[in-house]
N, C-alpha and C positions, 0 to 999 in steps of 0.2 A: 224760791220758786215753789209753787204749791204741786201737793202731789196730785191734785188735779191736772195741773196743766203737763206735767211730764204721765200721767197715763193716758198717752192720746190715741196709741192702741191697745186693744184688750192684752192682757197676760196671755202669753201659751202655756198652760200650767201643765201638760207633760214634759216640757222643755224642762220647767222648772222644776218638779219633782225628782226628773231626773237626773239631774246638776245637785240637787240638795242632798237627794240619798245617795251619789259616789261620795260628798265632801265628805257626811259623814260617815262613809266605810273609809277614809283615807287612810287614819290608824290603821287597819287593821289588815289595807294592801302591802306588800313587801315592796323595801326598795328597790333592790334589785341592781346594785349600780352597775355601770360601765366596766367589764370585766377582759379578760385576754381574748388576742385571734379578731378584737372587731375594732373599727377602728372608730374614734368620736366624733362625736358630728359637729360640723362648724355652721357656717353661715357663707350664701353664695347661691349660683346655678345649680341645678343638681344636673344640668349635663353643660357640655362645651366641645367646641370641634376639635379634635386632634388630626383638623389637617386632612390630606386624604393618603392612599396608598396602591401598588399597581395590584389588579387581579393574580391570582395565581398564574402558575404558565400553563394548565389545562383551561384557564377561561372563567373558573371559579372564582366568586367572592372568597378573598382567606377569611379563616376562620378564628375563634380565640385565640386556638392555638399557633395561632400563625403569626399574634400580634406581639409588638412589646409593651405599647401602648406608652412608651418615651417620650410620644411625642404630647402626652396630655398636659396643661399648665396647670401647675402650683398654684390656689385659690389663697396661699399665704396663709402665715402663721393664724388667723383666727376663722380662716377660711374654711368652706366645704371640703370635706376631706374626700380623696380622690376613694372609688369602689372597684369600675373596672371600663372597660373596652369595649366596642363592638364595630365591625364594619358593616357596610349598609352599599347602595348600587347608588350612583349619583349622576349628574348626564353628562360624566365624559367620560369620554368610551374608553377602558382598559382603566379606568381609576376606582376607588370604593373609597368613600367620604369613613372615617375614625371618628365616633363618636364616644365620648368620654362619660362618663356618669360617675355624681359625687355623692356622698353623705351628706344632707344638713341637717341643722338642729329644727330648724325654721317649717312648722307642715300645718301652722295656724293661720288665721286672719283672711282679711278680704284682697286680693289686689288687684286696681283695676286694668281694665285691659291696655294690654300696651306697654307694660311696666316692665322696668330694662331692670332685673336685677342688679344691684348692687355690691361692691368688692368694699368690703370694710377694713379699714387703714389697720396698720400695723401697731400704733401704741395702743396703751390699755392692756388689761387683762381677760381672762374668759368673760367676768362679770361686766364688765367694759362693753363686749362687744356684741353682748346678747342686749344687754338695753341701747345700744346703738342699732343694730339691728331693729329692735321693737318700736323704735321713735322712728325710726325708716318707713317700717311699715303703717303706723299708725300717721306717719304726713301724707301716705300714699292714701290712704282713705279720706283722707280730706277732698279733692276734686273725687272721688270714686263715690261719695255720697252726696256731693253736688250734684253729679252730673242725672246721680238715681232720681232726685230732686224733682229736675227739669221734666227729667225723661217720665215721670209718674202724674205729674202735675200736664204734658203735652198727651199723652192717653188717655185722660180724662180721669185717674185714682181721684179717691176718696182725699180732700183735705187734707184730713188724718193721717194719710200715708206722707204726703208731701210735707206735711211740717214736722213728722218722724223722722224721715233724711235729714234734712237740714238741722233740725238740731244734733243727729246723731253727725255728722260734720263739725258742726262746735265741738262735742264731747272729744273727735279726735284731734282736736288743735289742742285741745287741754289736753291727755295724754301726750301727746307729743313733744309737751313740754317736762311734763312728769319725767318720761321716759329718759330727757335729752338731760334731766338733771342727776338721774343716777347712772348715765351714763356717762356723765362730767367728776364723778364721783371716783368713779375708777378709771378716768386717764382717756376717754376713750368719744370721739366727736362722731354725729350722727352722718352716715353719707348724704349726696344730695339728692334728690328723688328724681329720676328723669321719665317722663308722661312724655307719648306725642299728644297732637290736639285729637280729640274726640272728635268721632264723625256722628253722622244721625244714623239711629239704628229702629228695626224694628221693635214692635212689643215681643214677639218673642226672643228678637238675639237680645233685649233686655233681661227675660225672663230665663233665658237659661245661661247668661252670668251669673245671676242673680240667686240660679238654683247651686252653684258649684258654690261661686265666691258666700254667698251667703248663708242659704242652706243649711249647708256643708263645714267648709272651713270658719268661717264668721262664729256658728255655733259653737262648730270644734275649739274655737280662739276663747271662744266664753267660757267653756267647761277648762282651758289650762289655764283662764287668771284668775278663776275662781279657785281650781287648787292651788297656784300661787300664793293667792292669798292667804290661805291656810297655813300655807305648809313652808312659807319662806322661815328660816331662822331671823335675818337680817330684819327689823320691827319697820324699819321705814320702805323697805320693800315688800312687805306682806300687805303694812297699811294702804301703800298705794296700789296695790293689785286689788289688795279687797277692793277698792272704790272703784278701780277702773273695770273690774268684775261687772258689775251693778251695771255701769253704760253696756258692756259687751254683749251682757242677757240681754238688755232692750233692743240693742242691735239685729240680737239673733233673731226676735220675735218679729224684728218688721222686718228682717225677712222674707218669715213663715206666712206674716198679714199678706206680704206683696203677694206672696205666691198663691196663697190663696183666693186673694181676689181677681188673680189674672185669669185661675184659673178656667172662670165662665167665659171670658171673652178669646179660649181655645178651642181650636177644632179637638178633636178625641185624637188624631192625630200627630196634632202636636204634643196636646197634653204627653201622649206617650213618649214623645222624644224630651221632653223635660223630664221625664220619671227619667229615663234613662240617663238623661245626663247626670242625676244626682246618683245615680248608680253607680256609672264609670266614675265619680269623682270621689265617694263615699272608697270603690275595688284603689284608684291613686293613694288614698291618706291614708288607707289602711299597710299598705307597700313601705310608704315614708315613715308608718310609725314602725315598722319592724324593725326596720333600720334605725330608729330614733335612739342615739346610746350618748346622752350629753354627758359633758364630766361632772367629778365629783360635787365642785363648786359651785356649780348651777342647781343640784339638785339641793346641795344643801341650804344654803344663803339666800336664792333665787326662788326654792320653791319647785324648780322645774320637774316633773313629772319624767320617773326613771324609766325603761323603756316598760317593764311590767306594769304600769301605773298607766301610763300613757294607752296601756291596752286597754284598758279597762275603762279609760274615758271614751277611747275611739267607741267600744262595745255599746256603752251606753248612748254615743251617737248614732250608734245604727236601729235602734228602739225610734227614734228618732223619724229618721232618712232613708231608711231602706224601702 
């Protein structure tokens, strides 16, 4: 394929600049690994129900201190690792709903609406269950960029926008295979992706997925497989990040196209609540990367970016996105 025909939208060359100068400050960020007191992060919900529990006997919601939080489930041996508790008011009367919140590894990519997290099986190893996770995610972009497809071509986008989707939906059937093979590599099978059907949406609930998922996380997905690529030891998983890198940037830029050309066809309005939603979503990832403490092996073999590392790309996402 000619490099004509894959530049079918212009480059965002601050995107790119600034994906090129972290790669190359990578040397010279500390790793930083995963140390005592935190716990690692897996893969999973980052919250779940723990059930509900009675008000105190003054009538009060209890408070941490009041929880044992026992009742939260085990996300399993490769799963999100359990953080903490909280109770919340719920509509029946004298109960408070226990809501659980976990660690994951996982604070990249696109996923589209509707998506029932996934519980990754038990064989395989850490390395196992990060690239099963990854081919998870990357099949979930598959209908999630069909549907942007539809959705850009029934609003009347530019060509160019609509045959950006779609082929960036090819590119995630090819990763997904990528992914599904070094995750056969270390013992470890992809979960199955569970979507409801898509309903019709407006152009803007299009546009402000599109600000979060895309934006946001999608970009942030390109900036970690590009240091993957870099920084994996393992040569068949650096090789195939680098390449899958290269689709993720294009990803990220049609985007930034979409959002830019929606932009005239919003009120000031709206526009403002799309600023915002990339805001709130930009104040989310920055939360998940604090928390982000993958283990050794991941950061070694994988590539994956330590949590000091990980700051420093979110940073230069917010040059970005903010």
């Amino acid at each position: 394929m000619s490099r004509r025909t894959l530049d079918v939208i212009p480059k965002h060359r601050m995107l790119r600049r600034t994906l090129y100068g972290l790669l190359l400050a990578a040397p010279l960020l500390p790793g930083g690994l995963a140390c005592g007191g935190y716990p690692e992060c897996g893969y999973g919900p980052t919250s779940l129900s723990g059930g509900s529990i009675a008000y105190n006997s003054d009538g009060g919601i209890p408070s941490y201190s009041d929880l044992s939080c026992d009742s939260c489930p085990d996300q399993g041996k490769h799963g999100a690792q359990f953080k903490s508790c909280f109770a919340s008011a719920s509509g029946i009367p004298g109960k408070a709903n226990i809501t659980c919140s976990y660690v994951t590894c996982s604070n990249d990519g696109r996923r589209p609406e509707g998506l029932v997290e996934a519980r990754l099986p038990e064989a395989g190893d850490a390395l196992g269950a990060l690239f099963a996770h990854a081919a998870w995610l990357e099949a979930a972009s598959v209908p999630a960029f069909l549907r942007l497809a539809e959705e850009l071509k029934a609003h009347g986008a530019p060509e160019a926008l609509v045959k950006a989707a779609r082929r960036s939906a090819g590119d995630e059937v090819r990763h997904t295979r990528q992914m599904q093979a070094l995750a056969r590599r270390h013992g470890a099978t992809m979960p199955e992706v569970e979507l409801p059907p898509f309903e019709p949406r407006s152009l803007e609930e299009m546009l402000l997925e599109n600000a979060v998922e895309g934006c946001v996380r999608e970009t942030f997905g390109a900036f970690v497989a590009g240091w993957q690529g870099r920084a994996a030891r393992d040569p068949e998983v650096r090789s195939t990040l680098r390449a899958i890198a290269r689709d993720e940037v294009r990803h990220a830029e049609l985007a930034w196209a979409v959002d830019a050309w929606a932009r005239q066809h919003l009120s000031a309005v709206q526009r403002e609540r799309l600023h915002q939603a990339r805001r709130d979503a930009l104040r989310t990832l920055g939360e998940e990367v604090d928390g982000h403490r993958p283990p050794e092996p991941l950061i070694h073999e994988a590539g994956m970016p330590s949590r000091e590392q990980a700051r420093a790309l979110f940073q230069g996402l917010t040059t970005l996105a903010a």
